[in-house]
C-alpha positions in Angstrom: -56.3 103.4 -118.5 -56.4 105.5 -115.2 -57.2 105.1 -112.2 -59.9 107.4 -112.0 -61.3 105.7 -115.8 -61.1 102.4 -114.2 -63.1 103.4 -110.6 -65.7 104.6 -113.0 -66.1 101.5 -114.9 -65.8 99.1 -112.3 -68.7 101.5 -110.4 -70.9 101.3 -113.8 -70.3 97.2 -114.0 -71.4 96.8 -110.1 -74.0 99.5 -110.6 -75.0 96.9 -113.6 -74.8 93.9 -111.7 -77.2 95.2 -108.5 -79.3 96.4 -111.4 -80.0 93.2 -113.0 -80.3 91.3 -109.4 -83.2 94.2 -108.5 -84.4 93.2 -111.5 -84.5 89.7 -110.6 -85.8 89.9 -107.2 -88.8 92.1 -108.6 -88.6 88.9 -111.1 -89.7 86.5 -108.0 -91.8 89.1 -105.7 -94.2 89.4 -108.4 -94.1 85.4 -108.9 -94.9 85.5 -105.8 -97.8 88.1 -105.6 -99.5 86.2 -108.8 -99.0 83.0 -106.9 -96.7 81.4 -109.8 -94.8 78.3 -109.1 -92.4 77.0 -110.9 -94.0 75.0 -113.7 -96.3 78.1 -113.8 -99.1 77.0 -111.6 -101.4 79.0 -109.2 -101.7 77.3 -106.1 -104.3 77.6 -103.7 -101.8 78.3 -101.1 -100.2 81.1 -102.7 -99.3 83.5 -100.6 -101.3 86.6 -100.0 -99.0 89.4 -98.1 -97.7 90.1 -101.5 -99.6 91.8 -103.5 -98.3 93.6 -106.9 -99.3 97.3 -106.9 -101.9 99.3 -107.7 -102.2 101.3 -111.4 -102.8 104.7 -109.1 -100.0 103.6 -106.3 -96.6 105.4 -105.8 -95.0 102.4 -106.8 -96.1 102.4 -110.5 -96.6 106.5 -110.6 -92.5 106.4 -110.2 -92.1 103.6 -112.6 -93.7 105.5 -115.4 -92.5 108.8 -114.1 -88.8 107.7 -113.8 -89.2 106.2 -116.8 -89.7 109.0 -118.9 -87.0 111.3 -117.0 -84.5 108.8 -117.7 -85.2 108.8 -121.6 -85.2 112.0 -121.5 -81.4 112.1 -119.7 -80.3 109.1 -122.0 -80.8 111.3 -125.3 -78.9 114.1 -123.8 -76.0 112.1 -123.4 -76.3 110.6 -126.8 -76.5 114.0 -128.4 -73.4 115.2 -126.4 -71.6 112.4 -127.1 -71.5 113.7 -131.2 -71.1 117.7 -130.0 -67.8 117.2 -128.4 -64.0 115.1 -128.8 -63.8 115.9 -124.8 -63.5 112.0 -123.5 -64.3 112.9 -120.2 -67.9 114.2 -121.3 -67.7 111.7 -123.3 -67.2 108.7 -120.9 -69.3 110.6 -118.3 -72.6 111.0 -120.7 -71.6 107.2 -121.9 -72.0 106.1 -118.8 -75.1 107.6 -117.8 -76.6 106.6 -120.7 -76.2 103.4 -119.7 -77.0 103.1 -116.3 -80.1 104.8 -117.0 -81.4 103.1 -119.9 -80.8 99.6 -117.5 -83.0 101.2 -115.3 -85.3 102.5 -117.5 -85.4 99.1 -118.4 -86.1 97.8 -115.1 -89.0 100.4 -114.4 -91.0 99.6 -117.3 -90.0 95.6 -116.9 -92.2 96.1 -113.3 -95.1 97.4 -115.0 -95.5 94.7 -117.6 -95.0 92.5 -114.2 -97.8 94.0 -112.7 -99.8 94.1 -115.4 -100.0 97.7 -115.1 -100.0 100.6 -118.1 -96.9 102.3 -118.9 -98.2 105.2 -120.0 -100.7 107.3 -117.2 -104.4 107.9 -117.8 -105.1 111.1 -119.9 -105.8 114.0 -117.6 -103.5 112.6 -115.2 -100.9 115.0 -114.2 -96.6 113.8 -114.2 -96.0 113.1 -110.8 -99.5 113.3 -108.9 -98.6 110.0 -106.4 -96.3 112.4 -104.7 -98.6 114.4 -103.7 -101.5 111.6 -103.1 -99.4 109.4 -101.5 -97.7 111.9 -99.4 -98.7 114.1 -96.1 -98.0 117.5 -95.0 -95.6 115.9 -92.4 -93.6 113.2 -94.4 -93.6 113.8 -98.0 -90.8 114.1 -100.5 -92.5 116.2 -102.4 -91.3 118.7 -100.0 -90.0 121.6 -102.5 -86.7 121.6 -100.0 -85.8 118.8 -102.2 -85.3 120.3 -105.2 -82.8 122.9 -104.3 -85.2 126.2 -105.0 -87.1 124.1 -108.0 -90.6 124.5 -106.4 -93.1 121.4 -105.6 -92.2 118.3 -107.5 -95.6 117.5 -108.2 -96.5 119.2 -111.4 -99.9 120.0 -110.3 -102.3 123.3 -109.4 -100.1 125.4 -106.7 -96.7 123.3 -107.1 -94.9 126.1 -109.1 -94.0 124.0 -111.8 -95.9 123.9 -115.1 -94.9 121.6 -117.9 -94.3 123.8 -120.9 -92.5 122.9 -123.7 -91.7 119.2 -123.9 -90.5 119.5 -119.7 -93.4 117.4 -118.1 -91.9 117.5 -114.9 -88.7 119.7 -112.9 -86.0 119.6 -113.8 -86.6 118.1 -117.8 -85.0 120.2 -120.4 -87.6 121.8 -122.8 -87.4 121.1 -127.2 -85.8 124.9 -127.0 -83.0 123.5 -124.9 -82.5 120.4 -126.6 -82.5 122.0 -129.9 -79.5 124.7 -128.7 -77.7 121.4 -127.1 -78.4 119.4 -130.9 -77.0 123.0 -132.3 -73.5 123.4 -129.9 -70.3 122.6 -129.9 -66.9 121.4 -127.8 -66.9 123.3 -125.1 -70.1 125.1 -125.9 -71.8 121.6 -125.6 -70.3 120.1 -123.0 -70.8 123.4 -120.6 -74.8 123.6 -121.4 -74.8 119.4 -121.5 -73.4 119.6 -117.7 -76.4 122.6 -116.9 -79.0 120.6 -118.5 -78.0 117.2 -116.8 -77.6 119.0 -113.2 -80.6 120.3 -113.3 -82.4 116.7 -114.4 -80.4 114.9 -111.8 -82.1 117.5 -109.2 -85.5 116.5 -110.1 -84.2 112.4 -110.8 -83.0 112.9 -106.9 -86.1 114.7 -105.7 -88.6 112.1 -107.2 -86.4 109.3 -106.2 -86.6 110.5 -103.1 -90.4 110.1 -102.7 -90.4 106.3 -103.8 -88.0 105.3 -101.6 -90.4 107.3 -98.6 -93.8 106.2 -100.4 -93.1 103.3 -102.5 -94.3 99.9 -101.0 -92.2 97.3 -103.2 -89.1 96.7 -101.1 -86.9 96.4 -104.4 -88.3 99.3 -106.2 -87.2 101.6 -102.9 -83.7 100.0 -103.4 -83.5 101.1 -106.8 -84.9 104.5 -105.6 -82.6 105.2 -103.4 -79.5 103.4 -105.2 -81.0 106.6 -107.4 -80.4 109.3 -105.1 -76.7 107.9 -103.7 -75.4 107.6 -107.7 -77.1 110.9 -109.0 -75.7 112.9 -105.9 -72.4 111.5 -106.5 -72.4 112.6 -110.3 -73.9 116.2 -109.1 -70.5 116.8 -107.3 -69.0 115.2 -110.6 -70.5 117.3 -112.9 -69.7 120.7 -110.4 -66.2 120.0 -110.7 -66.6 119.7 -114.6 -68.3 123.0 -115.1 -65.4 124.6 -112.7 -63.0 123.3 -114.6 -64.6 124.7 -118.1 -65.1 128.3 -116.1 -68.8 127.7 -115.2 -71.5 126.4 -112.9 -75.0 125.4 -112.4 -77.7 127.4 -114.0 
C-alpha cells in the first residue's frame, strides 16, 4: 500500500469515527431537548434551553437538502466505479461514497430525532432556509460562494432553475447521468471528475450556510467538517483532471 493510499484511508476511518461521535452527540442533545432520562422518563425538570428544531428552520432545511445532494454524489461514484479499471478513481469515488452515505445517514438520523419530515412540504422550493434564514449582510447564500454558479437558493431571481432531475446547483441532470452510465475509462473518469466538482461546489456552498444559520451546535460541526473535506477533494479532483489533460467544466 502507499503512502498516499494509506493517508487516505486513515483520513476516511477518522472522518468515520467524528462521524459516528456527531452522530452520538446529536444522540444526547435531542435526549436532552425531549427531556429523556435514562430509563426514558420525562422529568419535570428537564431542561428547557434545548429545544430540537423547527420543520421550517435552517437546521432541518439542510438535513433534507444535504441529504438529497449526497445521494445524488453517492450514485455517481457507484456508477464510476463500474465505467473504469483506474484504481485511483476508483478508491477516490469509493471513498466518497462512503463518507457521504455516513452522513447522509446522520442527516436523516436528526430528522427522525426531531420528529421532523424528511421530505419538504410540496410547493416548497430546494433550499428556501438559505434565503429565509439569511440577511443581505450575512448570508451564505451569497452567490460568491459558488464560484460564478449564481444564488444557491433555487428560488424566483436566484439564477438557478431545477431542470432536469438537478433540484439544486451544482446536481448533475438525468442527461448527464445517463452520458456518465454510457462512458468509459478515461472517458468516465474525466466527465465523473466534472460532475463531482461541480456538486462539491454546491455541497460547499450549502454547507456553508448551516454552519452560518444552523442552530444545533453538532449539525454546524458536520457542516463545516463539510466544507474542510469537500475543499480538500476539489484540489484532489483538479489534479486528477490535469493529469488526464482536462479541467473543470
Amino acid at each position: 500500500m502507499t503512502a498516499a493510499r494509506g493517508a487516505r484511508r486513515t483520513q476516511w476511518a477518522a472522518g468515520s469515527a467524528v462521524a459516528l461521535a456527531l452522530l452520538f452527540a446529536a444522540v444526547a442533545t435531542v435526549a436532552a431537548a425531549r427531556g429523556d432520562t435514562a430509563d426514558g422518563t420525562q422529568p419535570q425538570a428537564a431542561s428547557a434551553a434545548v429545544r430540537a428544531p423547527a420543520t421550517d428552520s435552517a437546521d432541518a432545511g439542510f438535513a433534507r437538502d444535504m441529504a438529497v445532494h449526497h445521494q445524488q454524489a453517492v450514485e455517481m461514484s457507484f456508477i464510476v466505479r463500474d465505467r473504469t479499471q483506474d484504481e485511483e478513481v476508483r478508491r477516490f469515488a469509493y471513498d466518497i461514497a462512503n463518507t457521504q452515505a455516513n452522513q447522509r445517514g446522520m442527516l436523516l438520523g436528526w430528522l427522525d430525532l426531531w420528529e421532523l419530515p424528511k421530505v419538504a412540504d410540496a410547493g416548497q422550493e430546494p433550499m428556501a432556509w438559505m434565503a429565509t434564514h439569511g440577511d443581505d449582510e450575512h448570508s451564505a447564500a451569497d452567490g460568491h460562494d459558488m464560484a460564478g454558479m449564481g444564488d444557491m437558493t433555487a428560488g424566483s431571481g436566484s439564477g438557478f432553475t431545477a431542470h432536469d432531475g438537478a433540484l439544486m446547483p451544482g446536481m448533475a441532470t438525468r442527461t448527464e447521468l445517463d452520458r456518465l452510465r454510457k462512458a468509459d475509462g478515461k472517458q468516465a473518469e474525466i466527465l465523473y471528475l466534472q460532475l463531482m466538482t461541480d456538486h462539491h461546489k454546491g455541497g460547499v456552498a450549502m454547507a456553508r450556510g448551516c454552519a452560518e444559520l444552523c442552530t444545533v451546535k453538532t449539525e454546524r460541526r458536520l457542516a463545516q467538517g463539510m466544507v474542510e473535506a469537500q475543499q480538500s477533494e476539489l484540489d484532489a479532483m483538479a489534479q486528477m483532471l490535469s493529469a488526464r489533460g482536462a479541467e473543470p467544466r
